[in-house]
C-alpha positions, 0 to 999 in steps of 0.5 A: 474521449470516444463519443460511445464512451459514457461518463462515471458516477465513480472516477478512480485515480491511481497512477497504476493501470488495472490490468496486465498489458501484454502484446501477442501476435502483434496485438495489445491484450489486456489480461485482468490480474491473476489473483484478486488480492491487492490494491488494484483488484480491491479498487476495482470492485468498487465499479460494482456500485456503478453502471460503468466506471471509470479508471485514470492512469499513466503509461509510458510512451516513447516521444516523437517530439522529444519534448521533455515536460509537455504533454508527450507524442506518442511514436507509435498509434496510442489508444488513450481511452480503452474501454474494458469489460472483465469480471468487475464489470464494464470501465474505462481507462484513460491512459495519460501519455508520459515520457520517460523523463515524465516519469522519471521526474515525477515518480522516481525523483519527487515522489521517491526522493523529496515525498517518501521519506518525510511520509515515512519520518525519514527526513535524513533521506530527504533529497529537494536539490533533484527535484523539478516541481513545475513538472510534478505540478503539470503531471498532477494537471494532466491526471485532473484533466482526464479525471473530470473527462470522465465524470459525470455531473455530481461525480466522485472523484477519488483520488489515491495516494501522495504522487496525486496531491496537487490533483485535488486542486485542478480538480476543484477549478475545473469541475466544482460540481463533483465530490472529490475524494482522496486516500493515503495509503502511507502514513502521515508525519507529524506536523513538524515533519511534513513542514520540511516540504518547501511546498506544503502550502500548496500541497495542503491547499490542495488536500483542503481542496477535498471533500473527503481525505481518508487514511488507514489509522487514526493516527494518520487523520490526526497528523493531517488535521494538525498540518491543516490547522497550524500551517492553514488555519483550519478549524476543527468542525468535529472530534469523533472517537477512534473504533474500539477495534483501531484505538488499543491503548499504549501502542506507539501509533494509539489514537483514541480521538482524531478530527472527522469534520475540518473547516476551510474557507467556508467548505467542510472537510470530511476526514476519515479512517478505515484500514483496507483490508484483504481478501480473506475469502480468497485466501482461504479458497486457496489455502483449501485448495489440493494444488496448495497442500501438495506445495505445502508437502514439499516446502516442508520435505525441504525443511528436511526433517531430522532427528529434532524435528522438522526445521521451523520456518520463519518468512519475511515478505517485503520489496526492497525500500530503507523504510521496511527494515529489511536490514534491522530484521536480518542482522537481527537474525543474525544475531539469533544465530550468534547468540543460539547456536544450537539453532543452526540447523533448526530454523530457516529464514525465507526472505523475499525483498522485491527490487525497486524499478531500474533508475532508482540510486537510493534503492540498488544502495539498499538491495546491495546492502541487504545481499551483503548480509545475506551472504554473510549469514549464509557464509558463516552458518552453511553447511552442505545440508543446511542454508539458515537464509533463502533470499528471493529477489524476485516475487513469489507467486501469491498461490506459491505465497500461500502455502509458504504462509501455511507452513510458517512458524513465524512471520517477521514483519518489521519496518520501521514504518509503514503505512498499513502492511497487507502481508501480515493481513494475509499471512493471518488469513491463510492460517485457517484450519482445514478438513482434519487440522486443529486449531490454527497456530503461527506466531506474527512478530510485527512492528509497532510503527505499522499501521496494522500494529493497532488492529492485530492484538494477538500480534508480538510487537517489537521495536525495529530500532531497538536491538534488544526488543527485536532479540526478545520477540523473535526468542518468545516466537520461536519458543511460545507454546501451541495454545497461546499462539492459538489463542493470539491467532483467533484474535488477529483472524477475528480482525482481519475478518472483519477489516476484509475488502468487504468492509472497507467497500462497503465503508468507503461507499457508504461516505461517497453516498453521504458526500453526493448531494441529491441534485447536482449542478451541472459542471462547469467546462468553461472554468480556467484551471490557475495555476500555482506560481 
């Protein structure tokens, strides 16, 4: 690291770089995110809170060695510290060089193949023969390695998602001084679940290894707790409730309790839960914008008008992955069409489902499939006027997002399972009144096993793999009057106001300060790192 470069009080670990790299004239340029709604810009704000902070993750490099699990040569000159200073103020990246076999092992593989489908209960799609875990292992070292190189004594580390989970473990035999911090932005499976991971020890050593594991939803913290005390023996220290606003009764993902102190080998383990949010007043500030409105004009100039009326719109936002249920929605509204055909003609659909990175088998399988059907829709129910189904492969841009979000009649979000989904967040919060408009109307059909399911009351929940509650809510939406959508959007805004980026800062802020102990010993540089066998 540079010697001009100072060390954090606050290290963020994510496997995405926080900004845009681009090259112009020859020259590396990093450009800060044009929107500040997302996960990278909220985490950012959080180096508000420090004099400077400090950011680890990975960049693909081409290898001058060829070496295939060790730590990767880079062939052309590579800045492995960058120190940036944008508008959420002065940082520093640590960029760990990874080849592309690296990556592909760690990510694509483990982390896509073996991890995300028993998060998400999909144990059917589980694949361990592909896996190679003494890499994934060293990956997770070399994430550590750089994180306690940027941390000040007493620091606080905090790591973000499932691809880290080993780095707690690193972290903890290299610097015992610092706090170190941990977030699931997915959910977390039952105990029986997660147990089908020929690595859970080791996994849930290392997440024991923490001082603090947050999740989004009760629910989540439970099923960690359960694993911890049945395949570790921890011990439940504290039962806390769930916040009235995360524990509506009778939901599948309800919770009305869950540990919030676990005891292991003698250390506490602080588990937390707090839905991050969006960025309301952004959306709003867009939503107001006269760009915006003009946008708003022509959408609905192509919903073209006729004698019933302007067509109705329904917008599924999403990326292409089995768990969001791409495939269940759109048979769905196929079926809407069979079942109505006085509706042909008077809806559109708008569907943007997000290609996953090149390389990835199990995800072109899922894109073919959604294309299919797609076409199959728009084959049978287009005419030269109408086309009942818009597939958008690519992203919209968020500005264009936004208006499509103010236009929509209805907003259909139905994975079958899913961590949080900001989407249905953000088509809440651009659904707000403007000069001369009345109250804000909309219908968010929403699936019950997303994690947002348990703050967004006003929403119409549906079961994705039941093929009659899926019929039954996009009927009512279709058909529900002004008043009750506006009294159902006034509750989901009330939420999402409250569950802002604000919030889960200020929130996530006020545990660190808790963690940090007043006086700090001094790290520890000589202590060796063991490693599993």
């Amino acid at each position: 690291m540079d010697k001009q470069t100072p060390l954090s009080d606050l290290v963020i670990v994510y496997h995405r770089q926080p900004y845009e790299e681009h090259v112009e004239n020859g020259q590396v340029v990093y450009r800060e995110h044009a929107s500040p709604n997302g996960i990278v810009p909220t985490l950012k704000s959080f180096f508000g809170a420090v004099e400077h902070g400090a950011w680890v993750a990975w960049k693909q490099v081409e290898s001058r060695s060829g070496d295939r699990k060790g730590k990767a040569e880079a062939r052309e000159p590579f800045e492995r510290v960058v120190n940036i200073t944008d508008s959420y103020g002065s940082y520093s990246v640590s960029r760990l060089a990874l080849t592309a076999q690296q990556v592909r092992s760690f990510y694509h593989v483990t982390s896509k193949e073996a991890l995300w489908p028993i998060l998400h209960s999909f144990p059917e799609r589980y694949n361990y023969d592909a896996v190679d875990w003494p890499t994934f292992r060293e990956v997770n070292r070399l994430f550590a390695e750089a994180a306690v190189a940027q941390a000040a004594p007493g620091a606080v580390i905090w790591i973000h998602d499932y691809n880290l989970w080993l780095t707690p473990h690193f972290v903890r035999r290299l610097r015992p001084d610092v706090k170190i911090a941990f977030f699931h932005h997915t959910p977390f499976p039952s105990s029986s679940i997660f147990s089908i991971l020929p690595w859970r020890d080791e996994i849930m050593s290392s997440l024991l290894d923490c001082d603090l594991v947050g999740f989004h939803i009760p629910r989540y913290a439970a099923g960690f707790a359960a694993a911890a005390r049945n395949l570790k023996g921890a011990s439940v220290l504290e039962d806390g409730p769930a916040p009235a606003s995360l524990s509506h009764h009778g939901l599948a993902l309800s919770q009305a309790s869950y540990p919030v102190k676990l005891g292991y080998l003698g250390r506490t383990v602080h588990v937390d839960a707090c839905p991050v949010g969006t960025n309301v007043a952004h959306i709003r500030e867009l939503a107001a914008r006269e760009v915006t409105r003009e946008r708003e004009a022509r959408i609905r100039a192509e919903l073209k008008k006729g004698e019933d009326g302007e067509r109705k719109l329904i917008v599924s936002v999403g990326r292409t992955d089995y768990t969001k249920g791409t495939r269940d929605m759109l048979l769905a509204y196929e079926r809407l069409l069979e079942r109505q055909p006085e509706l042909v003609g008077q809806v559109q659909l708008l569907v943007t489902s997000v290609a996953a990175a090149s390389g990835m088998g199990v995800y072109r399988n899922v894109q073919r499939e959604i294309e299919q059907i797609a076409g199959r829709i728009n084959a049978r129910h287009s005419t030269l006027a109408y086309r009942p189904l818009w597939l958008s492969t690519t992203a919209i841009p968020f500005e264009e997002l936004v208006a499509y979000y103010r236009c929509a009649d209805v907003c259909w979000i139905t994975p079958l399972r899913d961590g949080l989904n900001l989407v249905a967040k953000e088509y809440v919060a651009a659904r707000q009144s403007v000069t001369g408009e009345g109250k804000p109307g909309g219908v968010l059909v929403l699936s019950e096993f997303t994690g947002a399911a348990v703050e967004l009351d006003g929403a119409l929940l549906a079961n994705p793999y039941s093929h009659q509650q899926m019929d039954m809510a996009i009927d009512r939406a279709l058909v529900m009057p002004e008043e009750e959508q506006q009294q159902r959007m006034a509750s989901m805004q009330r939420s999402v106001e409250r569950y802002d980026t604000t919030h889960w800062a200020r929130h996530t802020l006020g545990k660190f300060k808790a963690l940090q102990s007043p006086r700090a010993p001094e790290p520890q540089a000589d202590v060796a790192v063991e490693t599993p066998a």
